[in-house]
C-alpha positions as CSV (number, residue, x, y, z in Angstrom):
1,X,-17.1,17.9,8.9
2,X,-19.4,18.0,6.6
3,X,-20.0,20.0,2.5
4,X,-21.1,22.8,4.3
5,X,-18.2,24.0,6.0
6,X,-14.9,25.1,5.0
7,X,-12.3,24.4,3.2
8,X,-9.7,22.2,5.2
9,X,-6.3,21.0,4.5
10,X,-3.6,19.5,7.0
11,X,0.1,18.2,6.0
12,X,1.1,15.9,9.0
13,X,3.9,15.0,10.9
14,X,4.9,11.5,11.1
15,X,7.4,9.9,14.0
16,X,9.6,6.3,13.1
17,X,7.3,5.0,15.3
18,X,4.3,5.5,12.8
19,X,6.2,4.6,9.7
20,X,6.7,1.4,11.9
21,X,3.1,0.9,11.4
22,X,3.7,0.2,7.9
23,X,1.1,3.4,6.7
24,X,1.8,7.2,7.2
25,X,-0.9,9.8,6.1
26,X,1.1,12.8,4.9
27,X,-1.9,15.0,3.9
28,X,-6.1,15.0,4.2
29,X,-8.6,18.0,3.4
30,X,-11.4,19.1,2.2
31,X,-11.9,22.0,-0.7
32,X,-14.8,24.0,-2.3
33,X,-13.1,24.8,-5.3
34,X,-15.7,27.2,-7.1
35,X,-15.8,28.2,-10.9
36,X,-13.0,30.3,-12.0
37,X,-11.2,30.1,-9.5
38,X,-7.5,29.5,-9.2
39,X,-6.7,25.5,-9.1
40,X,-4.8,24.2,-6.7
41,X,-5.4,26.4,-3.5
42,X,-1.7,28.6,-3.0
43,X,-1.9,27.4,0.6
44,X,-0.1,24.4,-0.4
45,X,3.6,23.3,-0.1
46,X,5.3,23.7,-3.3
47,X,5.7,20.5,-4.2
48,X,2.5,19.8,-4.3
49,X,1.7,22.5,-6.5
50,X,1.6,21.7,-10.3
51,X,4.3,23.1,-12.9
52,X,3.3,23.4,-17.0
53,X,4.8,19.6,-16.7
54,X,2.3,18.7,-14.4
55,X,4.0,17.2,-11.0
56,X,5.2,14.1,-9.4
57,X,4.4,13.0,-6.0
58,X,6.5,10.3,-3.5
59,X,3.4,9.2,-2.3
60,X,-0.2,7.5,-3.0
61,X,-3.5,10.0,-3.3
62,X,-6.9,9.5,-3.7
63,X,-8.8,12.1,-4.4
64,X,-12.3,12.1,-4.3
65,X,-14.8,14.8,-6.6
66,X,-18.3,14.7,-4.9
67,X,-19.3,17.8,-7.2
68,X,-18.8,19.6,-11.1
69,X,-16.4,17.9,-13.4
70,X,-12.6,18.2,-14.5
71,X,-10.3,16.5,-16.1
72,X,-7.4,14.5,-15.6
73,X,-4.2,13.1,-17.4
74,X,-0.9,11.2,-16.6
75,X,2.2,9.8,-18.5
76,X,0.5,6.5,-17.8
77,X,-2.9,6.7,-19.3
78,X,-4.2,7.4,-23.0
79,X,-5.2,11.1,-23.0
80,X,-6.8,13.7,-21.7
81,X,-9.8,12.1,-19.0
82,X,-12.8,13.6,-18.6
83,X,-13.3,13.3,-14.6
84,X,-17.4,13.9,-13.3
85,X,-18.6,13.8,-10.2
86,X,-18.4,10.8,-7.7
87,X,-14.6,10.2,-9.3
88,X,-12.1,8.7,-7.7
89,X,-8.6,9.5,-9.0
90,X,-5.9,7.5,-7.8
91,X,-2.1,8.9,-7.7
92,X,1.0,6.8,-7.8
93,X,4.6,7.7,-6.9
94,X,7.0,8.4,-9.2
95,X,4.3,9.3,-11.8
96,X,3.9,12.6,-13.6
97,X,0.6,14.0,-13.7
98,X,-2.1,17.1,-14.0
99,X,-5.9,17.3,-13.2
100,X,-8.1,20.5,-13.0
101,X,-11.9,21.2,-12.5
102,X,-14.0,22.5,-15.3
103,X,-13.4,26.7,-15.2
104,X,-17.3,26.7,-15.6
105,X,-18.1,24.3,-13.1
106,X,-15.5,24.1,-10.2
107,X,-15.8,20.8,-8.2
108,X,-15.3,19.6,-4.6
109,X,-12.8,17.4,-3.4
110,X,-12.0,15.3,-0.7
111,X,-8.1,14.2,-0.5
112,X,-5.9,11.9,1.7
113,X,-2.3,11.6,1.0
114,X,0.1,8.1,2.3
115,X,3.0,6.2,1.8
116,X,4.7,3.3,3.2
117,X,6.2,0.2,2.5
118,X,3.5,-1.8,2.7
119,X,1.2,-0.1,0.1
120,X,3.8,-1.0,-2.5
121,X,3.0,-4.5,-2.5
122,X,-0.6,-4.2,-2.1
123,X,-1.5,-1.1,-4.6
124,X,0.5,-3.1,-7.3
125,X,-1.2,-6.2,-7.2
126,X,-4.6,-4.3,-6.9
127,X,-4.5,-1.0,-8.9
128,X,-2.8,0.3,-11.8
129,X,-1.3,3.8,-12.9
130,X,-2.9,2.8,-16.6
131,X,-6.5,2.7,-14.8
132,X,-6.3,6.1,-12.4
133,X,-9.9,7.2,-13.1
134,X,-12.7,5.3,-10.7
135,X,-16.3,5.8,-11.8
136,X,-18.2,4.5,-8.5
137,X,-20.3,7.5,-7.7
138,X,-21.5,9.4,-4.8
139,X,-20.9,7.3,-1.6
140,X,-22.1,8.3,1.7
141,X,-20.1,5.8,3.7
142,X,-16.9,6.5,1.6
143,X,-17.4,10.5,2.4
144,X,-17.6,9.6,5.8
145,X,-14.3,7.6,6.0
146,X,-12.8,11.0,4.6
147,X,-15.1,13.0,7.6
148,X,-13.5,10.3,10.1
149,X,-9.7,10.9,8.8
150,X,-10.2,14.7,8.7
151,X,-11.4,14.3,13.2
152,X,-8.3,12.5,13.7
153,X,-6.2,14.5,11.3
154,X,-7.5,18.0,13.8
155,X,-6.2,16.3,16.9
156,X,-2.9,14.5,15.6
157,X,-1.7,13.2,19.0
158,X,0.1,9.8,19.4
159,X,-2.1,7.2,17.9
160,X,-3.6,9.2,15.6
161,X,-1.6,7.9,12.5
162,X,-2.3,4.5,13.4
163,X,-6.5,5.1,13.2
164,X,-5.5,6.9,10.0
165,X,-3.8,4.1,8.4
166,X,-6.8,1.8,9.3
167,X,-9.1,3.5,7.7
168,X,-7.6,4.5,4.8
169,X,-6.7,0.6,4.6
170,X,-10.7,0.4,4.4
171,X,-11.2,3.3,2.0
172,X,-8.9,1.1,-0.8
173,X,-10.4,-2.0,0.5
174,X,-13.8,-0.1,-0.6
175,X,-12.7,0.6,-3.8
176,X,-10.9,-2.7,-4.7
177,X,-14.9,-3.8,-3.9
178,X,-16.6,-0.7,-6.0
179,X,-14.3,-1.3,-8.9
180,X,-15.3,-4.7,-9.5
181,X,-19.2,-4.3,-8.1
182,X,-20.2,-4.0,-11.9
183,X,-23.8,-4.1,-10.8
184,X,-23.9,-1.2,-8.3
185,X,-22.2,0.9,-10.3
186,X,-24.2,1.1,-13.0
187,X,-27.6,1.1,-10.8
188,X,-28.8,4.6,-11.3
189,X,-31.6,3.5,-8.5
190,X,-28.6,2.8,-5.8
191,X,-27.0,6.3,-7.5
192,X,-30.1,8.0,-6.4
193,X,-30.8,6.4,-2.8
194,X,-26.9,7.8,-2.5
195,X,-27.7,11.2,-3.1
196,X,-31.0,11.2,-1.1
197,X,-28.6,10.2,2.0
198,X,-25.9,13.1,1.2
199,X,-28.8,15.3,0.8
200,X,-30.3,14.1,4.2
201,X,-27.2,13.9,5.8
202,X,-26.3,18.1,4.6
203,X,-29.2,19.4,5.9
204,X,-29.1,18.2,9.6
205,X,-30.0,22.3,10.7
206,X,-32.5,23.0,8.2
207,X,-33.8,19.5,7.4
208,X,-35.1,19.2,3.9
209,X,-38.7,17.1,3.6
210,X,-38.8,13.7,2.1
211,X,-41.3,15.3,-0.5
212,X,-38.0,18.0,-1.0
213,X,-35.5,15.7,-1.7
214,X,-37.8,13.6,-4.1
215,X,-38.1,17.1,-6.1
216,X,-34.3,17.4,-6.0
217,X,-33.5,14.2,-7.6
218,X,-36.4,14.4,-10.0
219,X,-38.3,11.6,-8.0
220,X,-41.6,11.2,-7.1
221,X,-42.2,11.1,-3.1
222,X,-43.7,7.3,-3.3
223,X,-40.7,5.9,-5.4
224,X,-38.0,8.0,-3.5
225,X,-39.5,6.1,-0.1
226,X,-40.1,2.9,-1.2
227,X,-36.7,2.7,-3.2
228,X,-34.4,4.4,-0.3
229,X,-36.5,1.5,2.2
230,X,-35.5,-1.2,-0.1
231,X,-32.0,-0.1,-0.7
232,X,-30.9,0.5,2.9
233,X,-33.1,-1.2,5.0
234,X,-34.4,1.6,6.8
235,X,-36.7,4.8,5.9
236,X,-35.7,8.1,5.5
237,X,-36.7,9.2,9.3
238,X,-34.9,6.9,10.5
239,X,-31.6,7.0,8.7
240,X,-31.1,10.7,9.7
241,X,-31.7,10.0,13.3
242,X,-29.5,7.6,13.0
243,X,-27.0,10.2,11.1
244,X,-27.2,12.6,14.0
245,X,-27.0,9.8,16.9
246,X,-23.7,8.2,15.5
247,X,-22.2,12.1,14.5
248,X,-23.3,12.8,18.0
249,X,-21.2,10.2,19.8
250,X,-18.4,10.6,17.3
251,X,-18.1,14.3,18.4
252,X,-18.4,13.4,22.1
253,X,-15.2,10.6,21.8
254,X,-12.9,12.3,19.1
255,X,-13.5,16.2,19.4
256,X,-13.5,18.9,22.1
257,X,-16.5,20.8,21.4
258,X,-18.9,21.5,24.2
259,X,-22.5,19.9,24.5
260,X,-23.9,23.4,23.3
261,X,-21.7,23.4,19.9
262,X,-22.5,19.5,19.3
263,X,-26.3,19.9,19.9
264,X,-26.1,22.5,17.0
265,X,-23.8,20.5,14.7
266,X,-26.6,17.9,14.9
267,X,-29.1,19.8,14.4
268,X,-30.6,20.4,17.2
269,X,-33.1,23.7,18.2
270,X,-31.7,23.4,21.8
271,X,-29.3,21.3,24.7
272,X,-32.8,19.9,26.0
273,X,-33.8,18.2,23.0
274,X,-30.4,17.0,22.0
275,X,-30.3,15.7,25.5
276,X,-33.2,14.0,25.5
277,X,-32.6,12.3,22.4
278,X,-29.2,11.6,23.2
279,X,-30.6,9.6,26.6
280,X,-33.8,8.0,24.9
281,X,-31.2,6.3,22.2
282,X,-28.2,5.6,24.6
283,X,-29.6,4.9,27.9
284,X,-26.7,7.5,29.0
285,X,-25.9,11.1,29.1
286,X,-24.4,12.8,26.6
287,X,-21.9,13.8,29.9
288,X,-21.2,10.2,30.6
289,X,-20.6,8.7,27.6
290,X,-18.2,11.6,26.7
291,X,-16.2,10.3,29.9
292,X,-16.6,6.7,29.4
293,X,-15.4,6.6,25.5
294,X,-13.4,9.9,25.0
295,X,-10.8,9.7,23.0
296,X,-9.4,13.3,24.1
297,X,-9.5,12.8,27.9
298,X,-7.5,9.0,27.3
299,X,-4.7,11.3,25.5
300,X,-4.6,14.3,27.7
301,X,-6.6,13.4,30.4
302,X,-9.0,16.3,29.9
303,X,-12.5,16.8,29.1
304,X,-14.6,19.5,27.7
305,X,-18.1,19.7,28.5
């Protein structure tokens, strides 16, 4: 999934066999929440809705805003927050709380809700209810941790809950790392380069130029290649194809979709060229790496070309 699309939200249903596993997701989604419009969505269960008291949860959140600005408060923190964009906010159990986007603004959100007895222990000796507000700014990779819950969350099959718990596992494991990376978090340079690759990473069917994206971020087109070079290693041309190869082969393995629908979600003009570029990078077929690695034909022993 990426910003483009729309909203999602999924409540899931958990087995002993998952809470076992020590982690059970209980929600994930994805919401374009636009200005002036009603906050939180009425799709939700009502105990997830907030009261004039705000609400209480029986499970960990993390919320992510990628876009416009809000603000947040608990019975646990000093005040009223002011919550901008790349903003985590972190929910405990048992704790009473409210957030909302700016009226003006809106803001989009990326969610994933868990519990288990594991978390106790760990959340407690690394996060506090007094420090719910994370500043760490746009990040690709922790966008596409969301992207990766929200594929399993669509096919929630036995197994499913287990990946989940894994990577949200690595999601707080990120954050632990974010909250104490003093130095990348207040590198506007590293701020940019992360924007550049959400920007690149948006656009896959109407790709924006290099000289485009510089304008965007108020960058000339020399600094925004040298600087995104030295930050991730690779150039600009090069990170998207990569982009498109790996959201290629996680379509192929975790989703039903047909070639068709995945050459177009990648960006591709046609089958051909996705094809092509599929084999030149792989050494394979998009076919037969679909039935070597599919994660759908394993569980149901079907396939969808």
């Amino acid at each position: 999934m990426d910003m483009q699309t729309v909203n999602y939200l999924k409540y899931l249903s958990s087995h002993s066999a998952d809470e076992e596993w020590g982690i059970v997701c209980t929600t994930v989604g994805f919401q374009d929440v636009q200005s002036h419009m009603p906050y939180p969505a009425q799709s939700h269960p009502r105990h997830y809705n907030f009261t004039t008291n705000g609400r209480v949860l029986d499970e960990f959140q993390l919320v992510y805003i990628i876009k416009g600005n809000g603000y947040f408060q608990s019975e646990a923190s000093k005040g009223l927050l002011k919550v901008e964009s790349g903003t985590i906010i972190m929910l405990f159990p048992g704790v009473r709380h409210s957030y909302y986007p700016n009226p003006e603004s809106g803001w989009q959100e990326f969610w994933v809700g868990f519990k288990g007895e594991i978390l106790d222990k760990v959340l407690a000796a690394f996060f506090t209810p007094k420090e719910p507000i994370l500043k760490i700014g746009i990040r690709e990779s922790l966008i596409e941790l969301y992207d990766r819950i929200i594929g399993y969350s669509k096919m929630d099959t036995i197994g499913c809950q287990q990946v989940i718990g894994g990577i949200i596992f690595h999601i707080l494991g990120r954050l632990y790392y974010e909250k104490n990376d003093i130095t990348n978090r207040s590198n506007k340079k590293v701020e940019k380069i992360n924007q550049a690759q959400i920007l690149l990473r948006n656009n896959l069917s109407a790709p924006l130029s290099p000289a485009d994206i510089a304008d965007r971020l108020n960058m000339s087109y020399s600094s925004l290649r040298t600087q995104f070079k030295a930050v991730t290693g690779v150039s600009m041309s090069y990170y998207q194809q990569q982009f498109k190869l790996n959201l290629a082969k996680e379509l192929l393995t975790t989703s039903t979709k047909n070639i068709s629908e995945i050459a177009y979600e990648t960006g591709f003009e046609s089958i051909s060229r996705f094809c092509c570029f599929f084999r030149k990078h792989m050494q394979i077929t998009a076919s037969e790496f679909r039935a070597k690695n599919s994660v759908i034909h394993k569980l149901t022993g079907t396939y969808h070309f």
